[in-house]
C-alpha positions in Angstrom: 10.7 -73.6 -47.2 13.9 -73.9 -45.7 13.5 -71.2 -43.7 9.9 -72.0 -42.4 11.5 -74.9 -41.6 14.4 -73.2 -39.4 11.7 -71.1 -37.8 9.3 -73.7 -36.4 12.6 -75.9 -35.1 13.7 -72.4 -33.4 9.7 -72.2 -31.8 9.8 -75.6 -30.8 12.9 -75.2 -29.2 12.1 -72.3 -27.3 9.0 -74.1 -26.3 10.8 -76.8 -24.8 13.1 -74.5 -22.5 10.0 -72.7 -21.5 8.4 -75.9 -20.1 11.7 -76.9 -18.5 12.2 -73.6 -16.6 8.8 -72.6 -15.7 7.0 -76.1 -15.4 9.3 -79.0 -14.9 12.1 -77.3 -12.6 9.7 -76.1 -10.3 7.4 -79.1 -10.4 10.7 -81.0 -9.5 11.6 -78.2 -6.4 8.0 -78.6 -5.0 7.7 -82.5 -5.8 11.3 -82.5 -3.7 9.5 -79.8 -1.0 6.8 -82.6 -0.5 8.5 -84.9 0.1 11.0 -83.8 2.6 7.5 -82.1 4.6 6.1 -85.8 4.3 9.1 -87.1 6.2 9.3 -84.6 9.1 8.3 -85.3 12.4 6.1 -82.2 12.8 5.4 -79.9 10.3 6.0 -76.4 11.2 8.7 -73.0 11.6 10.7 -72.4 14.4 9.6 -68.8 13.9 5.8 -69.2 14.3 6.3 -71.1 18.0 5.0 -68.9 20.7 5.5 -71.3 23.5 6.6 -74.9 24.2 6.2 -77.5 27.0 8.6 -80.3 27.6 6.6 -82.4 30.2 8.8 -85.7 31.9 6.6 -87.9 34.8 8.3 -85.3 37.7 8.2 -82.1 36.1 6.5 -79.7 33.2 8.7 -76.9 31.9 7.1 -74.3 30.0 8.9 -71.3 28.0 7.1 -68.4 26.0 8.2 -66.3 23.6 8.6 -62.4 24.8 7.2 -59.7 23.1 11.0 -58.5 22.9 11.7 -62.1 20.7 13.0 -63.5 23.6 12.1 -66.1 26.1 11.1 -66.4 29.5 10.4 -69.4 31.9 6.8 -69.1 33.4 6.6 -73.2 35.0 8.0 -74.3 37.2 9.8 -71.2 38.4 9.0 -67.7 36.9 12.7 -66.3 35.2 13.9 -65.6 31.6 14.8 -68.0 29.9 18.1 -68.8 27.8 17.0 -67.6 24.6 20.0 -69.6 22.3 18.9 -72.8 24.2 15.0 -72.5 23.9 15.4 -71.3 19.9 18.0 -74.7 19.5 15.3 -77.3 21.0 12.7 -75.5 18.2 15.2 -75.9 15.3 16.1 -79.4 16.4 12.8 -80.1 16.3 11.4 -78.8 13.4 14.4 -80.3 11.5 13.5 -83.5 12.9 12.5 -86.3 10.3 11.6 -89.9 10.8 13.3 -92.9 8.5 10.3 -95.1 8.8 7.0 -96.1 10.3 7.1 -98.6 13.1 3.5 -99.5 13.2 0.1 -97.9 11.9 -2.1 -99.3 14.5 0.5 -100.3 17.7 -1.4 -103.1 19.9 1.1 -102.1 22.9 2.4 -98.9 23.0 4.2 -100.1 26.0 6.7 -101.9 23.6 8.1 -98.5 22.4 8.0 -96.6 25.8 5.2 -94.5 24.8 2.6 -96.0 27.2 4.4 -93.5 29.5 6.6 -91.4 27.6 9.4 -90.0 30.0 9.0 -87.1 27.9 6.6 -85.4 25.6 6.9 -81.9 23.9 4.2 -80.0 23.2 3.9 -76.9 21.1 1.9 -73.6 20.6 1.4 -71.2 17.6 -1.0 -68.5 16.7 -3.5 -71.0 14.6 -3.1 -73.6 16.5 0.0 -76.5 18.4 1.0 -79.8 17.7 2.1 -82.5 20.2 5.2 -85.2 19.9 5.7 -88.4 22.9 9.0 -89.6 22.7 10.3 -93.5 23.6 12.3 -95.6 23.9 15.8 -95.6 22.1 15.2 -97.5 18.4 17.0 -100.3 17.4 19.5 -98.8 15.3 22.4 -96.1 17.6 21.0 -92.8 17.8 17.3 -93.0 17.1 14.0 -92.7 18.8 10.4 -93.9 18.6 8.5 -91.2 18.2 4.6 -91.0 18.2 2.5 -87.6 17.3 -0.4 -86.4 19.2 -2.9 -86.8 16.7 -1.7 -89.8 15.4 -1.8 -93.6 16.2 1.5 -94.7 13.9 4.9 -95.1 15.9 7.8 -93.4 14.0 11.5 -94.1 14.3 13.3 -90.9 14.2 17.0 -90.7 14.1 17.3 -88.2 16.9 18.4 -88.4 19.8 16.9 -87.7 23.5 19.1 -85.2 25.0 18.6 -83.0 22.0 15.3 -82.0 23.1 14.8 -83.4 26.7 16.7 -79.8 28.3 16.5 -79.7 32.3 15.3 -76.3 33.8 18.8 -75.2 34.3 19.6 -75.4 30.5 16.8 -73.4 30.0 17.4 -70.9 32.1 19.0 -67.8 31.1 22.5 -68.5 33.7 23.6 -64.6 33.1 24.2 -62.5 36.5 24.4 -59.2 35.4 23.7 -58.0 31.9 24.8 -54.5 30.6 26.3 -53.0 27.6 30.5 -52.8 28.7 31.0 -49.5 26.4 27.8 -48.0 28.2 28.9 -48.2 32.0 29.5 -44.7 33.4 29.9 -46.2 37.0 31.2 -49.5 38.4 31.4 -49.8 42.9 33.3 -52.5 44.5 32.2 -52.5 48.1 33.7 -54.7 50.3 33.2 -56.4 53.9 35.0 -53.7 56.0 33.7 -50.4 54.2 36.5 -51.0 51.8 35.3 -49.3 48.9 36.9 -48.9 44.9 34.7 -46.7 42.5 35.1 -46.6 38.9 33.8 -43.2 37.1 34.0 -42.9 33.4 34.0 -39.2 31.6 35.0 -38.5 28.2 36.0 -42.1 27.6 38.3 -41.5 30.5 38.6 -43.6 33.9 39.2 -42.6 37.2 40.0 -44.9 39.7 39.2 -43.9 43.6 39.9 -46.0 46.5 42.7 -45.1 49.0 44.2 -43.2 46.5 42.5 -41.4 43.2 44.0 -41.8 39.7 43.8 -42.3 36.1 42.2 -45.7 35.3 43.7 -48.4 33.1 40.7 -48.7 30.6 42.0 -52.1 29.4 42.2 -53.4 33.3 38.7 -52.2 34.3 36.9 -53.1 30.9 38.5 -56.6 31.5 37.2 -56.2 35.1 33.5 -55.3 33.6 33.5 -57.7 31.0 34.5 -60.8 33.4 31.4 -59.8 35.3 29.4 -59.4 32.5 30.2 -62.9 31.0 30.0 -64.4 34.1 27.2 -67.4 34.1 25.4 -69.0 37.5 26.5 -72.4 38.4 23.1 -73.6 40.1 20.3 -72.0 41.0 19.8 -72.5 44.7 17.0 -70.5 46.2 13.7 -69.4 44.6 12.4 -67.5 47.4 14.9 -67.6 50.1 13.1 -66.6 53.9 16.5 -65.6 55.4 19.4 -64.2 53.3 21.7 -64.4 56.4 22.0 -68.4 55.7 23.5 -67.8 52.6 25.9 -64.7 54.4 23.9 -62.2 51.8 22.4 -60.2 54.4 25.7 -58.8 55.0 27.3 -59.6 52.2 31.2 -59.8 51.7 31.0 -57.8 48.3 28.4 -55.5 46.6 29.4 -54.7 42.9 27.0 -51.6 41.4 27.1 -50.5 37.5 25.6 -48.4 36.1 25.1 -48.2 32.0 24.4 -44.9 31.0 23.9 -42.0 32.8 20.0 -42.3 32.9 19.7 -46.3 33.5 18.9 -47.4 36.9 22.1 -48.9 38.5 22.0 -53.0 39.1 24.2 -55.0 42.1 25.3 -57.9 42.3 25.9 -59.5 45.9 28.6 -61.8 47.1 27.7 -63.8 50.2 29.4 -66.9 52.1 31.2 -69.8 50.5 29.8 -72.8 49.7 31.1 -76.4 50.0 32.8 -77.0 46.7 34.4 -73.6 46.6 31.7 -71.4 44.8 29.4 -68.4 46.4 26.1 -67.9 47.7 24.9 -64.7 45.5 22.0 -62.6 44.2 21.1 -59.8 42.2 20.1 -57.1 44.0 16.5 -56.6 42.0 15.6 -60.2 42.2 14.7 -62.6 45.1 16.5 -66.2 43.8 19.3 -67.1 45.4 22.6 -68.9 43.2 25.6 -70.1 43.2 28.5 -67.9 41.8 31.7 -69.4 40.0 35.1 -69.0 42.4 36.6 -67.0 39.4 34.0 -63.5 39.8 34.6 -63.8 43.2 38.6 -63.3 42.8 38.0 -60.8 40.0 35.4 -59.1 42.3 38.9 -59.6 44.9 41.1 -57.4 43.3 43.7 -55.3 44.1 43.1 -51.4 44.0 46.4 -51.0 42.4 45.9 -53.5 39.9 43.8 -50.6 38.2 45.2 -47.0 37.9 46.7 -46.5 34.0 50.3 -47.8 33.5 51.6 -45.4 31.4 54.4 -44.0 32.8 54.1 -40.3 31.9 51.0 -38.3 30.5 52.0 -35.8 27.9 52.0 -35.0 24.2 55.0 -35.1 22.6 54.5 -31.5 20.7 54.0 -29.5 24.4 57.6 -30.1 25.8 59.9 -27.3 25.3 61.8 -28.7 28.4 63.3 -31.8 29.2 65.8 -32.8 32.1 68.1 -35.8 33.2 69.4 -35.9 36.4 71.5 -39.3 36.9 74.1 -39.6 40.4 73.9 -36.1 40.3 75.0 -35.0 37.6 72.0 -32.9 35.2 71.4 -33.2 31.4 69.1 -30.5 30.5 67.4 -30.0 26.9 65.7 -26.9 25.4 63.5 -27.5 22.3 64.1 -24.9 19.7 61.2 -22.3 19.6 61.5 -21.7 16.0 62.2 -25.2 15.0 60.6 -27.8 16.8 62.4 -30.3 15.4 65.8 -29.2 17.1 67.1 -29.5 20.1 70.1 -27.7 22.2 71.9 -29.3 25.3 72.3 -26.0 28.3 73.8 -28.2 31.1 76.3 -29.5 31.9 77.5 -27.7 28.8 76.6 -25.5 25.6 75.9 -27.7 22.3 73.6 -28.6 19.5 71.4 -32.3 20.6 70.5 -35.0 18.4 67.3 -34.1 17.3 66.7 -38.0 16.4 68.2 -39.0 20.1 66.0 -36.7 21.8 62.7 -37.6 19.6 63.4 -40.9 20.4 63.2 -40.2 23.9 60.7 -38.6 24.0 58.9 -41.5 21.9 60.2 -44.0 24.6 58.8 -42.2 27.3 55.3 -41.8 25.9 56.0 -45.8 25.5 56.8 -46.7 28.9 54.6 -49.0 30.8 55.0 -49.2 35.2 54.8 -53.1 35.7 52.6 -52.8 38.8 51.8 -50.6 41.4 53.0 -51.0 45.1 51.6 -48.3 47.2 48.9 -46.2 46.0 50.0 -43.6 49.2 53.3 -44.7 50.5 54.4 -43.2 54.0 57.5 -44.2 53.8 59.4 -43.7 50.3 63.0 -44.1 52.4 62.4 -47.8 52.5 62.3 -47.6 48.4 65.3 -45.2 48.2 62.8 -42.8 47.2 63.9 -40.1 49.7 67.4 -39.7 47.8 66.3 -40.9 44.5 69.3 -41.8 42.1 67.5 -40.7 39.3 64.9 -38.3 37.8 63.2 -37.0 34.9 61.2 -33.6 34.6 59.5 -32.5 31.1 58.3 -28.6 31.4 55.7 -27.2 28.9 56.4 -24.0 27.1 53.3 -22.9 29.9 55.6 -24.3 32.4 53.4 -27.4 33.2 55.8 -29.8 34.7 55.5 -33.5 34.6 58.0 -36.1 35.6 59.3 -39.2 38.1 62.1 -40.6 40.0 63.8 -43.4 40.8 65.0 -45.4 44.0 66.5 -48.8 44.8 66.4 -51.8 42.5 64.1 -54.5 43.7 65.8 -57.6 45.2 66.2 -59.4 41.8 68.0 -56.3 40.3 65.6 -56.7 37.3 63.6 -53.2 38.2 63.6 -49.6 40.0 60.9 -48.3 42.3 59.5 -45.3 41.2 57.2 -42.7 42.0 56.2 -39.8 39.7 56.5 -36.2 41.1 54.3 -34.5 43.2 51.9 -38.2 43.3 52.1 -40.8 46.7 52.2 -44.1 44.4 55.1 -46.1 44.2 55.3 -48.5 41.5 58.1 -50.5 39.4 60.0 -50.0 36.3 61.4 -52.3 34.5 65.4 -52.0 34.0 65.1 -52.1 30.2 62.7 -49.3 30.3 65.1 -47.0 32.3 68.0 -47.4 30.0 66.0 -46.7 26.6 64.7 -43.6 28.9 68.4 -42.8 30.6 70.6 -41.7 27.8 74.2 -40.2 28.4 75.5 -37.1 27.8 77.3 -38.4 24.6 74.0 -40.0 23.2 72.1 -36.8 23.6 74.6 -34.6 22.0 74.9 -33.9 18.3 78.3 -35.5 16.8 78.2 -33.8 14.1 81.6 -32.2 13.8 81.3 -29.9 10.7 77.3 -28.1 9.9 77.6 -27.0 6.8 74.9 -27.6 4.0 76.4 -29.3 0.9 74.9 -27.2 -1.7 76.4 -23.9 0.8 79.9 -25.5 -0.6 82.0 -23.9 -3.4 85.4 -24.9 -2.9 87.2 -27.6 -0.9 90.8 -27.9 0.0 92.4 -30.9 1.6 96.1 -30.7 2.7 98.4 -33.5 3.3 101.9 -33.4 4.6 102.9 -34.1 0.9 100.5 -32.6 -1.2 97.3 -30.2 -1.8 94.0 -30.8 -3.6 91.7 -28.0 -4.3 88.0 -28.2 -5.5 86.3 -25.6 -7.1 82.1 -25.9 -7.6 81.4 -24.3 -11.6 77.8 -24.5 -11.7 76.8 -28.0 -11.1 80.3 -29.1 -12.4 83.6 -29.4 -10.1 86.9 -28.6 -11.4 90.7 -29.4 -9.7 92.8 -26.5 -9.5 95.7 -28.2 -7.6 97.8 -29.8 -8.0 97.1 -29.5 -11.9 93.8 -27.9 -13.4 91.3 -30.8 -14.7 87.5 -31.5 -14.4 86.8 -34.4 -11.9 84.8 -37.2 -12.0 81.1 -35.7 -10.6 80.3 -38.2 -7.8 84.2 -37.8 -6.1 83.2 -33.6 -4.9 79.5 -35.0 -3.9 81.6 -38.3 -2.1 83.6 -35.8 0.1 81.1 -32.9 1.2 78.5 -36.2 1.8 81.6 -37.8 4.0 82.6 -34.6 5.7 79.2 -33.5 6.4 77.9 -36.8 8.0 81.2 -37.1 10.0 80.5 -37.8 13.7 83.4 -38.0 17.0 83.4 -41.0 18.7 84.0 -39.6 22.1 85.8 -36.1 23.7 88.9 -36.3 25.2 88.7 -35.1 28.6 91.0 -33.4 29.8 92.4 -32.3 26.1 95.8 -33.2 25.2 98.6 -31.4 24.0 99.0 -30.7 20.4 102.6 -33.0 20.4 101.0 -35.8 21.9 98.2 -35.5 19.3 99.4 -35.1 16.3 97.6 -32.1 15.5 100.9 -29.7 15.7 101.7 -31.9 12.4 98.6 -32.8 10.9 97.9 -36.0 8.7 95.0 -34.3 6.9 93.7 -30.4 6.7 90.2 -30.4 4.9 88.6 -26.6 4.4 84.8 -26.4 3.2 84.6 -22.9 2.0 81.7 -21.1 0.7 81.0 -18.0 -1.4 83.6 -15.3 -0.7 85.9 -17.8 0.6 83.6 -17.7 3.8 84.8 -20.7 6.0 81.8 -23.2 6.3 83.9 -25.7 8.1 87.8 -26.9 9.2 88.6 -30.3 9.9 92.6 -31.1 10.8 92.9 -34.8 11.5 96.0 -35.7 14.0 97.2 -39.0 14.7 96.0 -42.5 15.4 95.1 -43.4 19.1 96.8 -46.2 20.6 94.9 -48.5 19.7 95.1 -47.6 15.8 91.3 -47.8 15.3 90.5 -43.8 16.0 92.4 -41.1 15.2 92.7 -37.3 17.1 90.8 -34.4 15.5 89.7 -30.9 16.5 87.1 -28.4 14.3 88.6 -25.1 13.5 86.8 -22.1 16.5 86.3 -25.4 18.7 88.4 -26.1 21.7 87.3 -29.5 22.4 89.7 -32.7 21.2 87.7 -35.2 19.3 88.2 -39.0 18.5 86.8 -40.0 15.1 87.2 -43.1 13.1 90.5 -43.9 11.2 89.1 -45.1 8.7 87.8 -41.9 7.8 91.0 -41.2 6.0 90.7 -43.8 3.4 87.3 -42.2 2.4 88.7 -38.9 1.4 90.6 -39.0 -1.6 94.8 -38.4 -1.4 95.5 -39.7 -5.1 95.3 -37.8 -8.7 93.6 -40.8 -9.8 90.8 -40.7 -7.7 89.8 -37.7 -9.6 90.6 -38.0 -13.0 87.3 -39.0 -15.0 
């Protein structure tokens, strides 16, 4: 019993869920639909509207829907229409609902301004169109009355007018030339004078031709097409003009051509005379309306030819230069790459030594970073007046191929802050920025690998360091170290690692030029001898370490099979260990 009980409670229960999802939840969704359709203004969907009429005492506008699902003005003028404001008045409309009825059976329709509505919007669909006349403004802010087409009641809405009383010109598609930006394979600037700038576009690469050809700046001329593209008309002036010369647009002062894809037809925008206010008499080439272009095209229209060629300094990839040359107040810096590593470098001139294969990647990096500020002349006669005839400094990069690329440098501008420039071989002049040429500019010194001892750490198998007073020597027993002098003992493991890691990373601070003698030096009576010796006792590397400089910071030092006299840091001394303890574990 008890559990034919449980079962019919469990039945009944299931039974009530059932009613509740499938009969009282969607009774309550379409009781709710009902009532919200019994409160709008017109029932119907945006979607379904083919073509509306907004019809004031003075004038009837009337917009149809494209076959493309766009829009297009066919009364009182014949032009496409602005698609985002034609779709808003539809949704503002069929969202529109009214708070309460006014009157069933008005006496005076007068009384609500519907005798002679200042506006009425009418509406077409497939199966049929629907009709509102709106009034006067409603006794409570922001709210209309509102009377349907088929019906005699008056409605209070709480709309307002200028939602869907739109002038022509709102309506009106206000675009002057439309085409896809990542498309255009062509852009022409003419200008009043047979001034001409052509924009050509291959392999996602620009060329800019005008006095002058060059690589384009893509960012410059996309800004350029994309400025004409989004630019809007200001008023529409003539329909059907009968002479283009009263607007200056039979001659006019600027023809910009695009073309968007290689098989489009081109499209041209025309730039006549200025009107009062400041803005332009213009057209589209295709169409016959006349309108009035914003100040702003015009001045991007304006532009300079040298705002446009590519700003980057030098065009090269970083893994083609075998070759790379500094010539500074005459005196040359010249780099080889290494052909067998392409990480290394060696300086040639002015002398024979290893570079900085992190200095010179560097430049290399900054160069293929450097940006020209502007261009001056995009063929300049006369490069004396820039300094460019005697140029104080210049770079070359050569290709293993012997491809040369490169630029030099002239005056500083009159606020010392830049160099003109030109690159080699090209008749632009153009600016640098200072900070760019020193990041580019690097001395001698920078270029050249410090390193006094090369030597590989794990090459090492004995190290000897000699003071006046005393002698320490290393010696490597497999991964071990052991002291031999002054007494034999195995050493703490990180001290051997401590001193090859010092010795090996140990850079000069600068040459001294001319060298000194050895007396005056220090080095005929060294502080410190250090030895790195290798298998065999093969000499890996010689450090002796002569006195302090004068002013106690450096210290003298000279690499064993090297003739040059080094300064290095004095406090390089304190890093290499001179006591017993040091080593004792």
């Amino acid at each position: 019993m008890r559990l034919k009980g449980t079962v019919l409670m469990t039945a009944a229960f299931i039974g009530i869920v059932l009613y509740y999802f499938l009969l009282e939840i969607p009774g309550e969704r379409k009781r709710k639909e009902e009532k919200e359709l019994s409160e709008k203004v017109l029932a119907f969907k945006a979607e379904d509207a083919d073509e509306f009429s907004l019809v004031r005492p003075d004038q009837t506008i009337v917009v149809r829907r494209t076959e493309k699902d766009g829009w297009e003005i066919i009364q009182p003028v014949q032009a496409k229409a602005d698609s985002a404001a034609a779709e808003s008045v539809l949704e503002r409309l069929q969202s529109a609902t009214f708070s309460r009825v006014v009157e069933e059976n008005p006496a005076d329709l007068a009384a609500f301004g519907l005798k002679q509505p200042s506006l009425q919007v009418s509406l077409k669909w497939k199966s049929g169109g629907a009709s509102i006349a709106v009034g006067d403004g409603g006794p409570i802010g922001h709210s209309l009355y509102i009377k349907r087409g088929d019906q005699d009641r008056v409605l209070l809405s709480p709309i307002e007018k200028r939602e869907l009383d739109r002038s022509l010109f709102e309506l009106r598609d206000k675009t002057t030339l439309s085409f896809p930006v990542t498309e255009v394979v062509l852009a022409e600037i003419q200008r009043a004078g047979g001034e001409v700038l052509r924009f050509d576009k291959k392999n996602a690469v620009w060329t800019v031709t005008g006095k002058s050809t060059a690589k384009g700046d893509a960012g410059e001329i996309e800004n350029l097409l994309n400025s004409v593209r989004s630019a809007r008309v200001s008023e529409f002036i003539d329909e059907d003009p009968k002479d283009l010369s009263a607007y200056g647009l039979a001659a006019p002062s600027i023809r910009f051509t695009v073309t968007a894809g290689e098989k489009n037809p081109s499209q041209s925008l025309l730039i006549g005379s200025q009107k009062e206010g400041g803005n332009y008499y213009a057209k589209v080439s295709a169409a016959k309306n006349v309108f009035a272009a914003d100040r702003g095209l015009v001045e991007t229209l304006s532009r300079n030819e040298l705002d446009f060629p590519d700003k980057s300094l030098l065009d090269f990839k970083e893994k083609d230069v075998a070759e790379i040359e500094l010539v500074e107040n005459g005196k040359t810096v010249h780099l080889v790459r290494d052909k067998k590593d392409a990480k290394a470098w060696r300086i040639d001139k002015p002398i024979e030594t290893e570079a900085d294969p992190a200095t010179a990647s560097s430049l290399l990096f900054d160069l293929k970073d450097a940006r020209i500020s502007a261009f001056l002349e995009g063929d300049a006669k006369n490069l004396k007046a820039y300094g460019l005839d005697a140029p104080q400094k210049r770079l070359s990069l050569w290709s293993a191929e012997n491809k040369s690329a490169g630029f030099k440098l002239g005056n500083k501008t009159n606020d010392g802050k830049s160099y003109f420039a030109a690159r080699e071989g090209e008749p632009s002049v153009f600016v640098l920025p200072d900070e760019t040429v020193n990041k580019i500019f690097r001395a001698l010194y920078d270029l050249r690998n410090k390193r006094l001892l090369r030597f590989k750490s794990e090459d090492a198998e004995k190290i000897s360091i000699h003071y006046p007073d005393r002698t320490f020597e290393l010696e490597r027993r497999g991964e071990d170290w052991d002291l031999s002098k002054p007494e034999p003992m195995t050493v703490k493991p990180f001290v051997p690692k401590d001193i090859l890691w010092t010795l090996s990373g140990l850079e000069f601070e600068s040459i001294v030029d001319p060298p000194l003698p050895p007396k005056e030096t220090g080095l005929d009576r060294p502080a410190a001898q250090i030895t790195v010796s290798g298998k065999q006792d093969k000499t890996l590397g010689k450090l002796t370490v002569g006195d302090q400089t004068e002013d106690q910071t450096l210290r003298y030092a000279q690499v064993e099979g090297t003739p040059a006299l080094y300064r290095i840091k004095d406090r390089f001394m304190k890093e290499i260990p001179r006591d017993l303890e040091k080593f004792k574990k």
